[in-house]
C-alpha positions, 0 to 999 in steps of 0.5 A, spaced: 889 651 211 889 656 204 894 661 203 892 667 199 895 668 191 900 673 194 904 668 198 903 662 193 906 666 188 912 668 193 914 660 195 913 658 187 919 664 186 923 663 193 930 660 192 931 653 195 933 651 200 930 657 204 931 658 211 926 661 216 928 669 216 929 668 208 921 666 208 920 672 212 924 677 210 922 675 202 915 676 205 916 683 208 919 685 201 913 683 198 908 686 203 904 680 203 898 681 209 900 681 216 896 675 218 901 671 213 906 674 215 905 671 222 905 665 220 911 664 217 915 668 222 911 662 227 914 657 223 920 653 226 928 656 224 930 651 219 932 650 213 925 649 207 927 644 202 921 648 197 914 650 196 911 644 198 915 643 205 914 650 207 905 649 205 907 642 210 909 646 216 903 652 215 898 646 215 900 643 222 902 650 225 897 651 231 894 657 230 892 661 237 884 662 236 881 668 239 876 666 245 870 665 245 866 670 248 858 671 249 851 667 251 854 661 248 861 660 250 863 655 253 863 655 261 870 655 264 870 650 270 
């Protein structure tokens, strides 16, 4: 899981404990990239005691993936 510097940055300066909507307004504020902006708004509604906390969550966030299409898709039975 990486994260882009503008995000880094953000967390490094968000003041904790945080609440989810904190994360995502402080987010849209800095215009950070939609496909971060996703992640954060997918994580749980709680509080986030700090940086760290918040990477925790990002890490073990199940992101969908897009299908697989063509010859070497798997066959879906």
């Amino acid at each position: 899981m990486s994260i882009s510097i503008e995000l880094n940055s953000l967390l490094k300066t968000m003041d904790y404990p945080a609440s989810k909507s904190d994360l995502v307004r402080e987010a849209v504020r800095d215009r950070i990239n939609q496909a971060e902006l996703a992640r954060l708004r997918a994580m749980m509604p709680r509080s986030y005691s700090g940086r760290y906390d918040v990477l925790r969550e990002l890490k073990w966030q199940r992101i969908p993936q897009a299908p697989v299409v063509g010859p070497f898709a798997p066959a879906i039975s």
